[in-house]
N, C-alpha and C positions, 0 to 999 in steps of 0.2 A: 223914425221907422220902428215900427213893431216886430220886436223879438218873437218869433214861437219857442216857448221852451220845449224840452226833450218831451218833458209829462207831459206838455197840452200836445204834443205835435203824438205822440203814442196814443192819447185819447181818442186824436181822430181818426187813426191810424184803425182802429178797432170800431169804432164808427161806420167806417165804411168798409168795413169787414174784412181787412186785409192781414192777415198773417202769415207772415216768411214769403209774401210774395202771392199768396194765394188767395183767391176771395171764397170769404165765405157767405155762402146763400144757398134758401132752400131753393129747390127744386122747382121749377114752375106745375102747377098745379096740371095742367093742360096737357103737359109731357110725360107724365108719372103714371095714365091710366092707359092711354097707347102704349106704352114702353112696357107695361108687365103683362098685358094681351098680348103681346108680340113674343114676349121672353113665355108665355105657356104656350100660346102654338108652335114654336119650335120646340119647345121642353115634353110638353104632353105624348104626342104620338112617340117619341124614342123612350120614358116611361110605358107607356103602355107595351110596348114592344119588347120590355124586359119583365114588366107585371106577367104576359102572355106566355115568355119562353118556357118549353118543356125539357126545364133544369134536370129532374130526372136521367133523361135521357140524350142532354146535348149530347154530352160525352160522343156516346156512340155515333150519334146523327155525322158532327161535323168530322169524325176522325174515316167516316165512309170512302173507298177509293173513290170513288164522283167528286164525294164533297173537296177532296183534296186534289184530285184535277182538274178543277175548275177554278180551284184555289190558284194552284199553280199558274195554270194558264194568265189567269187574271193578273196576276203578278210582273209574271215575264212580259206579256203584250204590252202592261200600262207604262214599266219602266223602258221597254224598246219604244213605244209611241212618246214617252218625253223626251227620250235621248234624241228623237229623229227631230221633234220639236223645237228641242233646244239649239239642235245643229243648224239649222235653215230658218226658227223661226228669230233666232237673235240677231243675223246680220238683218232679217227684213223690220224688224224693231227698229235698228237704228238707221237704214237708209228711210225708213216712213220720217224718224225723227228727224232727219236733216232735211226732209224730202228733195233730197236729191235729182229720185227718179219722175220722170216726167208722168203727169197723170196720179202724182200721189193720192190727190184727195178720194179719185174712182179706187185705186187700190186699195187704200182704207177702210173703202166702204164695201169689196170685196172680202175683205179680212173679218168682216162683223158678222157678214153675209151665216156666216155655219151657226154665229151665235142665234140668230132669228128664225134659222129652219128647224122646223120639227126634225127630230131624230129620225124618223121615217122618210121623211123628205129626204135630209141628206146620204139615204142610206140608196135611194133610186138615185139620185145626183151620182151618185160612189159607181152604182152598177153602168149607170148612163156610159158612162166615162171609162169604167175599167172594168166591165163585163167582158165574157168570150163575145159579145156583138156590138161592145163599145167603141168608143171613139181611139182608146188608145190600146184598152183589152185587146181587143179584137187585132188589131196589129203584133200586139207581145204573142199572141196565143196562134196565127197563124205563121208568125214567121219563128218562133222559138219554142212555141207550146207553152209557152207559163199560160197557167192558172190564176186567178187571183181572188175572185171570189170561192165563197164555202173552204177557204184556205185561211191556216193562224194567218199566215202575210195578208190575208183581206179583213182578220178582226182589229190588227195591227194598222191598217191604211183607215179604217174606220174610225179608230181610236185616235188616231194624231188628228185626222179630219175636223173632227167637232173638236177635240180638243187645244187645240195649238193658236185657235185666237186666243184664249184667255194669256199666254206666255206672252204672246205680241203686244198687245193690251200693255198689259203691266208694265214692258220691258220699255215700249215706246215712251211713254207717260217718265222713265227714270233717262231714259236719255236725255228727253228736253226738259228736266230740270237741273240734273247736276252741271258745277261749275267746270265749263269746258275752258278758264284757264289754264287748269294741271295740261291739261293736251296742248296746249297752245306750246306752257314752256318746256314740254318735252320736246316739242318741235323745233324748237331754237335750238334746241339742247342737241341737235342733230338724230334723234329718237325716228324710227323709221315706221310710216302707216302702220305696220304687221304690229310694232312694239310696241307703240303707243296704244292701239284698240287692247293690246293682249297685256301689259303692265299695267294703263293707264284707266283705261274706259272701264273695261271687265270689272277689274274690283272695285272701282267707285260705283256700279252699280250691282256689285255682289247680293245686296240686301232685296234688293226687284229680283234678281232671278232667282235664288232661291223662292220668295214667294210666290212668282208665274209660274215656276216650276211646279212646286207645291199644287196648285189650282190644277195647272196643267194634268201631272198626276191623278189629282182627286178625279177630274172630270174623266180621263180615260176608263180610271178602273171602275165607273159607275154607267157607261153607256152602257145602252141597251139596244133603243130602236134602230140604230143606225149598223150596228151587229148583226142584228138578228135579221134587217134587211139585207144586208151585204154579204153577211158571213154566215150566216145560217146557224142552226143550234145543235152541233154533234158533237155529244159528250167524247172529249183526249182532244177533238179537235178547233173547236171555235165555242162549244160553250163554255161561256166566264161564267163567273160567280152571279151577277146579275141575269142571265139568262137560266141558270141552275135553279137559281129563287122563281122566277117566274115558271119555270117546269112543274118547279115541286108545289107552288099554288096550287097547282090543277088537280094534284093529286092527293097532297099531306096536306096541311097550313103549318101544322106541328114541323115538319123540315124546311117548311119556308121561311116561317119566323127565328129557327136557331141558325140557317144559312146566310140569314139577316143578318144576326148578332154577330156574326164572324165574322162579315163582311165589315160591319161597323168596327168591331173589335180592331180590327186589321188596320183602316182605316185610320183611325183614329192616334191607333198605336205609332203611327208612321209618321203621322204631320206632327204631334208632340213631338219626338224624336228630332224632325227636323230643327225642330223649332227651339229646342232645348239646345242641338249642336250649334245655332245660328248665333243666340245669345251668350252660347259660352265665346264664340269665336269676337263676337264684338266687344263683348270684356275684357278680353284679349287686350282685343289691338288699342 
């Protein structure tokens, strides 16, 4: 029988381009010219959009009462539309996951439903449904007087709307892979439904909700069509930051593009943030 020695056996070791477990090899030729066309249309227009800003005078543009309540507003609606998201859309995550409920697959495909409508679309869908003449508006408004659209609570019902499949999405997808032995021996373990979903489930899939979350998030505080359809655009009251940009188009571009960068700014600042606490916390543990 033939020895490999160490040396021959390391020769080929680098042969086949393997170091520390890693292969080394270039790039296929084929994937390197779509992949850096892809990385400048994404890259270009947020470059130009800082080429364009009228540095001069952000300062003053974004520190405007408008600019900061619209600010605000955007703020508060996007995190009350996750909160409401996160509340109702995680148990429906994991019942789709187990599909318990009878008819999941039609549900399912009701939950994607917001992803495929235009904004404008689901923003008539929204008034259909919970206008003063809707199916369920129209009930709240003649027996109790609520309001709901051109109201924050209609930029708010907007915002979770389009936004709260991306949460379900994500959160689905972490249920039916983690290992549902730990549930299993918490259950011998005498661990009760409530204990096991809330010790057990939750933080094995802590890393999915933060990131649905995240999405979640991002998508609320950047609607538009579905707002401005259902909620209408009056400055303190339903116009966000995305319909303040779209205002100030019409009339500045110079306050639409620095009301951009805020927006971005903001943005941007928020998901790092997350994302920076996520990794310290899995270091952690």
């Amino acid at each position: 029988m033939h020895v490999i020695g160490a040396g021959h056996l390391a020769r080929l070791r680098l042969r086949a381009g393997l170091v520390t477990g890693r292969r080394i090899a270039a790039p296929p030729w084929f994937l390197i010219g779509p992949g850096v066309i892809a990385v400048g249309f994404l890259v270009i227009p947020l470059v130009a959009l800082l080429l364009q800003a009228p540095w001069g005078s952000f300062a003053s543009i974004i520190s405007t009462p408008s600019a900061m309540d619209a600010l605000r507003l955007s703020l508060i609606t996007s995190l009350i539309a996750t909160a409401i998201a996160a509340v109702i859309g995680i148990p429906l995550a994991w019942l789709l996951a187990r599909e318990i409920l009878p008819g999941t697959r039609l549900i399912r495909a009701l939950v994607i439903v917001p992803l495929l409508l235009p904004p404008v679309v689901s923003g008539v869908a929204l008034l259909a449904a919970f206008g003063r003449r809707g199916s369920v508006g129209g009930f709240l408004f003649d027996t109790f007087g609520i309001q709901i659209p051109f109201t924050t609570t209609g930029v708010i019902l907007a915002e979770t709307f389009v936004a709260m499949p991306f949460l379900i999405i994500t959160l689905e997808g972490a249920f039916r892979s983690f290992d549902r032995r730990f549930e299993d021996a918490a259950v011998t373990l005498g661990a009760s439904p409530l204990t096991v979903f809330r010790r057990i489930t939750l933080p094995l899939v802590a890393p999915s909700i933060i990131a649905g979350a995240a999405l979640c998030w991002a998508r609320a505080l950047g609607e538009f069509g579905a707002t401005i359809t259902f909620a209408g655009n009056f400055p303190g009251v339903t116009q966000t930051m995305p319909l303040a940009v779209y205002t100030a188009l019409e009339s500045d571009r110079d306050i639409a593009i620095a009301l951009s960068i805020l927006l971005l700014a903001v943005s941007v600042a928020v998901l790092v943030a997350l994302r920076g606490n996520y990794m310290r916390g899995a270091t952690r543990s």
